[in-house]
Every structure is written in C-alpha cells, then in structure tokens.
VOGU-3710 file (C-alpha; in Angstrom, 3 decimals, decimal comma):
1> xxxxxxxxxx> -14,158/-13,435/-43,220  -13,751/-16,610/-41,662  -13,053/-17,450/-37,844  -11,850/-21,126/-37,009  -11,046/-22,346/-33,234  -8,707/-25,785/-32,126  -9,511/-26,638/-28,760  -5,582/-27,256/-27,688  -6,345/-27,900/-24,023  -9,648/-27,411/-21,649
11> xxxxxxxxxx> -8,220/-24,232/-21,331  -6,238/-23,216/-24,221  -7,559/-22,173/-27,672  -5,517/-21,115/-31,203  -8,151/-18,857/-33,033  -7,748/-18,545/-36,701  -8,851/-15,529/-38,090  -8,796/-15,655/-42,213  -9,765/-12,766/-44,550  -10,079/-11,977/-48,315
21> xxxxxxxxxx> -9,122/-8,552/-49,981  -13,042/-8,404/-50,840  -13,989/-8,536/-47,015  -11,147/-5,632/-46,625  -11,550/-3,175/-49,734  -14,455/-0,877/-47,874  -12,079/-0,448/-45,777  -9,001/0,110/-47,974  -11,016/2,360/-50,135  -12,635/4,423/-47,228
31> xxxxxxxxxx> -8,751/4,705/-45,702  -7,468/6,153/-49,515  -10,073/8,897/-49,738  -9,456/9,960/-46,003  -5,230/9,992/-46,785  -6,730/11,994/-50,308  -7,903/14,584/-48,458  -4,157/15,391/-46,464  -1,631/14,503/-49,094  -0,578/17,461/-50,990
41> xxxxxxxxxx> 1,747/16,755/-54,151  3,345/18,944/-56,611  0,974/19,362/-59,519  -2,406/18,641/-57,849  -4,825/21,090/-55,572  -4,677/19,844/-52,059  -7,097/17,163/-50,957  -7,253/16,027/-55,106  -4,225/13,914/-56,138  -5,643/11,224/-57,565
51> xxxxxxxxxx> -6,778/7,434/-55,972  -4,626/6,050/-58,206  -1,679/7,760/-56,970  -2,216/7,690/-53,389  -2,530/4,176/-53,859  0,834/3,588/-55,863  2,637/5,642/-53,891  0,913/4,990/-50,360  -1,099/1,899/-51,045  1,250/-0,737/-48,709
61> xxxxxxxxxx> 1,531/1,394/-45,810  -2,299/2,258/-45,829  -3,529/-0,610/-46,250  -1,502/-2,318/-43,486  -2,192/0,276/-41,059  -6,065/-0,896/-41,665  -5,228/-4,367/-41,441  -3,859/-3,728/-38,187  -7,155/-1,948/-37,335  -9,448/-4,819/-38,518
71> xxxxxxxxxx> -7,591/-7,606/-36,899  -7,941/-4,880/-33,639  -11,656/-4,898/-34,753  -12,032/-8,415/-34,888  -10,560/-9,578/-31,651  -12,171/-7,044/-29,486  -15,998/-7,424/-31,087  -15,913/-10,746/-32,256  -13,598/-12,910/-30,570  -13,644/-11,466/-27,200
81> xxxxxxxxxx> -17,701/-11,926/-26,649  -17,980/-14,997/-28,116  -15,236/-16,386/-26,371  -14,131/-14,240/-23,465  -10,061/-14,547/-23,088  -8,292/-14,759/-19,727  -5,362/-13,567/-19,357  -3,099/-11,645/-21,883  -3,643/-12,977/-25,786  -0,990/-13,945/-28,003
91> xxxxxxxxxx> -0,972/-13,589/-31,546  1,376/-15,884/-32,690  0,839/-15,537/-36,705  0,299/-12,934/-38,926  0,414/-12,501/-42,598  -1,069/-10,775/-45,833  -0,016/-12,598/-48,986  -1,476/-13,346/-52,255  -4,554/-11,077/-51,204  -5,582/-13,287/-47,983
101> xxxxxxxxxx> -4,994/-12,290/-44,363  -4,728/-14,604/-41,822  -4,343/-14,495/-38,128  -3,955/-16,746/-35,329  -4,782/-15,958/-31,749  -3,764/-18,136/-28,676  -5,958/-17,587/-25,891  -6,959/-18,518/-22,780  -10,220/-20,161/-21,464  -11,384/-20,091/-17,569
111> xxxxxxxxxx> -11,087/-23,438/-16,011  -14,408/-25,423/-14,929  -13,632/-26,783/-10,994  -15,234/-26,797/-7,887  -13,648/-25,897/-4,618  -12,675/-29,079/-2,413  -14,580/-29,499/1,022  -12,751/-26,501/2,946  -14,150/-27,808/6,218  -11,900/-31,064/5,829
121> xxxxxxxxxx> -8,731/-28,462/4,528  -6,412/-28,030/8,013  -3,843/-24,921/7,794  -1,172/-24,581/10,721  -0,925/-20,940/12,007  1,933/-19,869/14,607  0,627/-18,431/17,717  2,862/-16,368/20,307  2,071/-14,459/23,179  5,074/-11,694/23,623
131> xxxxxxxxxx> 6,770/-13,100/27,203  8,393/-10,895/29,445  12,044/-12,717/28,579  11,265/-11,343/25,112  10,579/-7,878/26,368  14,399/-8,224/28,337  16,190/-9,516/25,535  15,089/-6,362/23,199  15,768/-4,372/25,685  19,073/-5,849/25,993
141> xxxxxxxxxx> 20,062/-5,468/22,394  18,613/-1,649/22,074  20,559/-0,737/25,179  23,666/-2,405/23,292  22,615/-0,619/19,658  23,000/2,702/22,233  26,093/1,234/23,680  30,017/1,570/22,923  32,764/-1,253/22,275  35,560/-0,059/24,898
151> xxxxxxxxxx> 39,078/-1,524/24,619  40,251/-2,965/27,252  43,915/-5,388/28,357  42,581/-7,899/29,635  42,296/-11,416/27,996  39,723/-12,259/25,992  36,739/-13,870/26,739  33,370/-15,124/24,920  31,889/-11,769/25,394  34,798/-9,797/23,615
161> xxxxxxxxxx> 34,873/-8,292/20,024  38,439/-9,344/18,754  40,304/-7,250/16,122  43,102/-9,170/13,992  45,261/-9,408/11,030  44,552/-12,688/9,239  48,079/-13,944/7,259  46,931/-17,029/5,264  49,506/-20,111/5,732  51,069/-22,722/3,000
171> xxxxxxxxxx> 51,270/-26,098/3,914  54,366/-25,858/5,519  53,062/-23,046/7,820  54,722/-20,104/6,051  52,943/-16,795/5,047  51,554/-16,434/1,657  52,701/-13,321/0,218  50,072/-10,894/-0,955  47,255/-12,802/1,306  46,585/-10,688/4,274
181> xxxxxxxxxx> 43,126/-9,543/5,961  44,014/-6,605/8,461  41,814/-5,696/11,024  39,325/-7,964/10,522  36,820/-7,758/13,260  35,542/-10,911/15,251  32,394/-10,436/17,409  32,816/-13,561/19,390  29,625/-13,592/20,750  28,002/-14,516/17,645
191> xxxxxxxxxx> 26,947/-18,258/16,887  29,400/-18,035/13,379  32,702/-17,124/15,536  32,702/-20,365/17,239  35,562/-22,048/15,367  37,474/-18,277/16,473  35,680/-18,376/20,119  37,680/-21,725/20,815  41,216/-20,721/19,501  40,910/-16,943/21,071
201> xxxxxxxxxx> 39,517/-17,187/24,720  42,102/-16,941/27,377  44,004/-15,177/24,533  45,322/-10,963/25,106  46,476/-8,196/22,651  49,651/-8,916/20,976  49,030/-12,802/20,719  49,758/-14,832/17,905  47,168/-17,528/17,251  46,947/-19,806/14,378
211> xxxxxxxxxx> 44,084/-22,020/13,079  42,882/-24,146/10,410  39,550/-24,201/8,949  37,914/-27,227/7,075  35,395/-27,397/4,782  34,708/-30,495/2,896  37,949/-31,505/1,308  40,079/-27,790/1,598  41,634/-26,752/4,587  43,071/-22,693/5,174
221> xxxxxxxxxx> 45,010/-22,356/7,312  46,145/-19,016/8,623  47,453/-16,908/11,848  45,745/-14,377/13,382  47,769/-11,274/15,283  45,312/-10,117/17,670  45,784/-6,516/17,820  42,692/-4,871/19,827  40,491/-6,527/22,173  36,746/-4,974/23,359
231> xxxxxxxxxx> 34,015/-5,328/25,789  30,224/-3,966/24,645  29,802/-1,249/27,423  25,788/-1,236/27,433  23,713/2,296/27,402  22,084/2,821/30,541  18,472/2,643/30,556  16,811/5,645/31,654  13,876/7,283/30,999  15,326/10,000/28,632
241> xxxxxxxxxx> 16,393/7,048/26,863  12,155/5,281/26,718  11,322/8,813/25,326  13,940/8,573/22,530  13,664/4,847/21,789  9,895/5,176/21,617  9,333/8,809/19,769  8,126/9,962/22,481  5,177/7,095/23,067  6,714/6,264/26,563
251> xxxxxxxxxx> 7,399/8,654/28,975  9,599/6,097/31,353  11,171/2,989/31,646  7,935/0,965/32,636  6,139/2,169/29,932  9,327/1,428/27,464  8,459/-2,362/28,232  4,893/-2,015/27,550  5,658/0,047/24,429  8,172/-2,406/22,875
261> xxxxxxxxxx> 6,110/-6,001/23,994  2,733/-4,415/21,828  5,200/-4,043/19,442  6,774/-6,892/19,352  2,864/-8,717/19,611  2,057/-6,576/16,539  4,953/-7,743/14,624  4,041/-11,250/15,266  0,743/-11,249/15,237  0,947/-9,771/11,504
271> xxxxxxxxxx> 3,688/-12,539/10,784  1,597/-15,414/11,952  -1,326/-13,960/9,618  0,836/-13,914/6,363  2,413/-16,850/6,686  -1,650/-18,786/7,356  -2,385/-16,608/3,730  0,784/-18,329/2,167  0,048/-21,544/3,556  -3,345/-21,466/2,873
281> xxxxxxxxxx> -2,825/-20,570/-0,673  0,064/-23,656/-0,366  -2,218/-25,886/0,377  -5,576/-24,650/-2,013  -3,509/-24,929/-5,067  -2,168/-28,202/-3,836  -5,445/-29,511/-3,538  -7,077/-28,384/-6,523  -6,058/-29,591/-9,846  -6,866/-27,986/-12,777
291> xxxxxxxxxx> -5,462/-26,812/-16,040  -4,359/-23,377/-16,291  -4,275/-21,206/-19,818  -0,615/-21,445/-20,597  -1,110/-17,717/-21,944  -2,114/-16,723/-18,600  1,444/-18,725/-17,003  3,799/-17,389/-19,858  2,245/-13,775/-18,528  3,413/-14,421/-15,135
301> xxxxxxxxxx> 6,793/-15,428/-16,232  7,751/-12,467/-18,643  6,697/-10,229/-15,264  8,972/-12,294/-13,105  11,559/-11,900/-16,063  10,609/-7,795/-16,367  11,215/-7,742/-12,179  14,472/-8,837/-12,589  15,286/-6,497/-15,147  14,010/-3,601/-12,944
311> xxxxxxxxxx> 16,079/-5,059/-10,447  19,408/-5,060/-12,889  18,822/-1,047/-13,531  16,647/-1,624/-16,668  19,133/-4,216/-18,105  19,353/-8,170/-18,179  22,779/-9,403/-17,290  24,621/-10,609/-20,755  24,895/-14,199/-19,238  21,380/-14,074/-17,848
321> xxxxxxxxxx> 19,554/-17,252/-18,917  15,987/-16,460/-19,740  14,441/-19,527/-20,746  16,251/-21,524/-17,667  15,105/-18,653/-15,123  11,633/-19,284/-16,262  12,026/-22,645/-16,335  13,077/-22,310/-12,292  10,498/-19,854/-11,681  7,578/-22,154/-13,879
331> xxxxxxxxxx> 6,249/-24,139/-10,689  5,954/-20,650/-8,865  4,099/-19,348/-11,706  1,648/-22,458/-11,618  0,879/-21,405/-8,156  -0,247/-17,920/-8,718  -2,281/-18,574/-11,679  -4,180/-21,533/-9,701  -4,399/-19,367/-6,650  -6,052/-16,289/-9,045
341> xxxxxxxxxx> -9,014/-18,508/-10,202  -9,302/-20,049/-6,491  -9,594/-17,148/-5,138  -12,296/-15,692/-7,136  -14,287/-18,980/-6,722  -14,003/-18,241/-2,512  -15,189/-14,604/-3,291  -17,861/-16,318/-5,205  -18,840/-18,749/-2,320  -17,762/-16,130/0,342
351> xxxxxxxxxx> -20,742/-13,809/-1,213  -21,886/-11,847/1,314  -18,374/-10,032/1,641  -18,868/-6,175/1,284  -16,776/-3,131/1,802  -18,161/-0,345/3,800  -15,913/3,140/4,701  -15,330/1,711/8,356  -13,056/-1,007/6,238  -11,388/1,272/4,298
361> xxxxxxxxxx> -10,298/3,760/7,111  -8,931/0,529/9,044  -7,088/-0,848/6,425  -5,711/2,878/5,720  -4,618/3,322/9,782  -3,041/-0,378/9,546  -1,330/0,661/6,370  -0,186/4,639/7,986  1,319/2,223/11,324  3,130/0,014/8,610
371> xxxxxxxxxx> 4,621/2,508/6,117  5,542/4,994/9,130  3,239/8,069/7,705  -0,215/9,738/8,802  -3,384/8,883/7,934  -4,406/12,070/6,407  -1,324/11,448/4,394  -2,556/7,890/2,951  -6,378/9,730/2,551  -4,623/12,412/0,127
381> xxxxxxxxxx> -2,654/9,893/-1,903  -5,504/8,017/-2,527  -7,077/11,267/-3,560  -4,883/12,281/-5,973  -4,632/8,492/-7,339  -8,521/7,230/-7,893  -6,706/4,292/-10,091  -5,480/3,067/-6,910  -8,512/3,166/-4,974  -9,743/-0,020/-7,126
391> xxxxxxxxxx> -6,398/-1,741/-5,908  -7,263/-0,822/-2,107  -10,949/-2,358/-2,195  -9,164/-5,343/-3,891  -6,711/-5,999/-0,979  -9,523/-5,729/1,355  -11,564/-8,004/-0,194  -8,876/-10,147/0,252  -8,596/-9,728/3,501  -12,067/-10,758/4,135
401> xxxxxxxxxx> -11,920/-13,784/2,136  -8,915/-15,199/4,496  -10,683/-13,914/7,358  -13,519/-16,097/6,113  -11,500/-19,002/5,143  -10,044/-19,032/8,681  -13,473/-19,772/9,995  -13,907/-22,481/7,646  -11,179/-24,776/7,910  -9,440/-26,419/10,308
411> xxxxxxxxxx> -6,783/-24,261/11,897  -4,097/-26,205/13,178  -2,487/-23,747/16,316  1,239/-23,995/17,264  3,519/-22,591/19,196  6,334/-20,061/18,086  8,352/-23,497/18,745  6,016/-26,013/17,607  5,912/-24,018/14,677  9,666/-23,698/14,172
421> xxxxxxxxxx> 10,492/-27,253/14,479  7,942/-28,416/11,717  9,353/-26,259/9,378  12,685/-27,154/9,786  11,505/-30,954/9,409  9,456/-29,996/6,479  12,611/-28,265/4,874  15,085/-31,361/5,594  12,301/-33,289/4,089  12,830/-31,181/0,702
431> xxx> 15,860/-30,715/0,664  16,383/-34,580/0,816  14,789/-35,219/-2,547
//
C-alpha cells in the first residue's frame, strides 16, 4: 500500500491512496471464510460449501464490500492522523482494475494566519434610548390594531381607507374588457398610496376618478369608481385594555407605557447587538486574508443548496439553476468559512472564557423571553436532548467571545439615525457598482 499527497493549495490536498491485491488478500480471504460459515447451498452441510465456490459465485460482491472497508480503514487511521482534514472529505476517484486499487481523497488543510491588531479594528454599533414619542406612536398603532374602519359620507381625506373598482383604460380612454380589479382597498395613509392620495382627496362615494401611472417607459392608465369610503375609529385605551395588551404584566394604563418602552428597549437593544456580531464578522473576514479549503466552501454551498430544497417541500424547482445559485451564494460562503477559523483563533486568544451554570441559566431565561415558553420548559428539552446541550455551550461561548471583542476594538456609537443614514449611503454606494 502506497499513500501519495499533491499540495494543490496552502490549504488543499488530493491524497492518493494505491493498493495491490497482495496488500488486500488477508482480507479477502478472512471475508470468504466468514460468508463460508452463513451460505447454505444445495448439496453442501451448512457453514461447508467450498472457498472455491463462495468465491465464484460471491467473490465480486465480497470483495468490494472489503474494499470499501479498507479504504474506510485507511482514511480514518492513516490519513486522518497524519494529516488531520477540515471540513467534509471528498473522494473524487475510485477504482479496482487489473488487481490495483486506487483512491484519491481531496481534503482540506487548516490555514496558518494571525489575527490583525483588533485594537486598531473600529465596528459601528446603533445605540437608542426608547423616547417617550416612541412609547405614543405604539400606542397609537395597538389602539388602531384594536380599532374598527367605520364608513362614513363624507369626502375623503388623507386619513381615509378608500374602496374602488379599478377598470384599466386603452389609449383612447375606453375600458378594456376582461381587466377589472373590484374592491380593491386603498389605505391612503400609507407612504405607497401617494400617487392615489393626490387624485382621491376632496373626492366622496360614487365618484369617478381616473389616473395614469408611469413607470419607466409604460404608462396604465385606468378609472377608479370609488364605492366605500372609511375612517380608522381608534380603541379606547383603558386599563382593561393594558391588562389584555400586556398578558396581564400591567395592571393600568401607566404601567402599559412602561411595559411596552422595556419592550421596545429590549427589542433594540438585542438588534443593535446582532447587527455589531454581523458587522464585526463583516469586517474580520474583510481584514484577514487567507485561503480557505475549497472542500470546506463546496460544504457550505451544497447546505445552502439542501436549505432551499427544504424550503421547496423536499424538491428543487425543475428550472432551478444549481451551479449559478452557488455561484451567487459563493462570496457568502467565503465569509462563513473565514469567519469559522477566525473565530476559533479569538477563542484561542480570548482564553480565559469559561462557562459556569450561572451562564447557562441566563442564556436559557433570555432564550424562554425570546421563544415565548418557560424556563422549566427549555431545562426539560435540554434534558431529554443531551446532543443539544453541546450546541448551547457553543452559542455561549460565542457570546463571550463578542462580548470580549467589544472591549477590544474600537466601537464606533451612533444614533438610531446616524446609524440609518450610513447604511443607506453605504447601500447607494453598492448598488452603484
């Protein structure tokens, strides 16, 4: 037996494994006398039909099972110590001819880098105090959740929800038969109705309006019979209503607004700590080159390909485009296998990080206030799935290490619209190019 290994890339290895039918008869031998002893044919005691005829009859499929079980052998106490895969091994080539096996492995090596300077690294991070205005305006649009549309005969204004029957128009203003919308429903309040809003205000039940819409080089054009016009009567806020609203956590109106502004702090307090993990992870694999084992990236990819089948009931889509979806999805891919060996080079410089029960029982009431059960609940699932414990410590770890990283680099702090206007800049940026 004979092992050879090309260096493709830094991180990228083909391992040939080669074979003779000498290195493989103890085992083919060993395999014939153990399938002797549970073949029974006509003519012969059970357990003694000849070698000879177990291996005429039975010889190919034995003897490939084995194979199968060497090259198993080979990878797992050869290859795998010497040379210690990441990531999910391909064999690319197999084959048995002319009484010589050969194999060839593609695996993946762990890259050799050191983490930048993370002192000189800046991450922005979004931070919003919950105002009071806040508190009114959710208020505002529970009370109208609880609330009722309520016709009225007035004429409409910007505040009205307008029901119509669209009739789309040719050219010369005439209806087009078969193309008719009835009783569409126009919230005029909302920022996408404004085209409506301008055409409609002043307007009453029983009005014919029409309009025409452009968009690039089309026009529609179409009338609208305005059939029912409404006004959002609000639910009155009482404190029967804070009790219902709040499941019973507020007992009046004053403690409604307390109850929905830590809410509303929770919510973005928790979104202004993801999005510092995604941008820190943004900006560490940006940072850092490196080569990555392609096994470890073509991995990622067949899961992203497997999620979308999940997502399609089981089933691709006949005109779904593998190889282009993975070529969209490739840079994304990049990114999470960088960000897998970064982070376990910050757990490695982060080394003092431990997990002690006070963790786990936080992480476990954070995770019973996000997923709307108990904590007792969360304790017994755990219980009844120790696999998933392992994944728990993991995403505390994790937690740690950002919580560390945070201390490290340079946090950049801006406001909810500070924050806002940056990304939009960042996006017109990209979308430019």
């Amino acid at each position: 037996m004979n092992i050879t290994v090309q260096e493709l890339t830094s991180v990228d290895k083909e391992i040939k494994v080669e074979a003779s039918r000498d290195d493989l008869t103890p085992k083919f031998e060993k395999a014939f006398r153990k399938y002797r002893g549970k073949i029974n044919m006509p003519g012969f005691r059970p357990g003694k039909t000849p070698l000879g005829i177990i291996r005429k009859r039975f010889g190919k499929e034995i003897e490939l099972e084995e194979i199968n079980t060497y090259i198993q052998e080979v990878y797992e106490n050869q290859i795998v110590p010497e040379y210690e895969p990441i990531g999910e091994t391909q064999m690319v080539d197999m084959s048995w001819k002319d009484d010589k096996l050969e194999v060839v492995f593609k695996v993946g090596a762990k890259p050799e880098f050191e983490l930048n300077i993370l002192e000189e690294v800046t991450i922005d991070k979004m931070v919003h105090d919950v105002t009071e205005e806040e508190v009114d305006e959710e208020i505002g649009r529970t009370l109208e959740r609880k609330g009722n549309w309520e016709e009225i005969d007035g004429e409409i204004t910007e505040d009205c929800r307008v029901t119509v029957d669209a009739i789309s128009l040719d050219e010369e203003g005439n209806p087009i038969e078969g193309e008719k919308d009835e009783n569409q429903k126009l919230d005029l309040r909302q920022e996408a109705a404004k085209e409506f809003r301008e055409k409609l205000v002043g307007k009453k039940a029983g009005d014919v309006v029409k309009m025409e819409l452009k968009e690039d080089d089309d026009t529609d054009r179409f009338e609208m019979r305005i059939k029912k016009v409404e006004v959002m009567q609000k639910a009155e806020l009482t404190d029967e209503l804070a009790k219902e609203q709040s499941n019973g956590k507020a007992k009046n109106v004053d403690e409604l607004r307390s109850f929905i502004k830590s809410q509303m702090q929770q919510y973005y307090d928790q979104s202004s700590e993801d999005m510092f993990r995604q941008f820190a992870i943004d900006e560490l694999t940006r940072i850092h080159e490196f080569e990555i084992p392609v096994v470890m990236k073509d991995q990622i990819l067949n899961s992203y390909v497997e999620y979308a089948k999940n997502q399609s009931g089981g089933t691709l889509p006949d005109n779904f485009d593998v190889e282009g979806y993975k070529s969209k999805m490739n840079d994304q891919a990049v990114r999470e296998v960088k960000w897998a060996f970064i982070s376990q080079k910050l757990q490695d410089k982060f080394d003092d990080i431990e997990i002690l029960p006070e963790d786990i029982d936080e992480f476990l009431n954070a995770e019973a206030a996000r997923y709307g059960t108990t904590l007792d609940q969360l304790r017994g699932y755990y219980a009844q799935n120790p696999s998933q414990l392992e994944s728990l410590r993991t995403s505390i770890r994790e937690n740690k290490v950002f919580d560390k990283l945070a201390e490290v680099v340079k946090v950049n702090e801006l406001s909810k619209e500070e924050f806002r206007k940056k990304r939009e800049k960042e996006n017109e940026t990209k979308n430019s190019k």
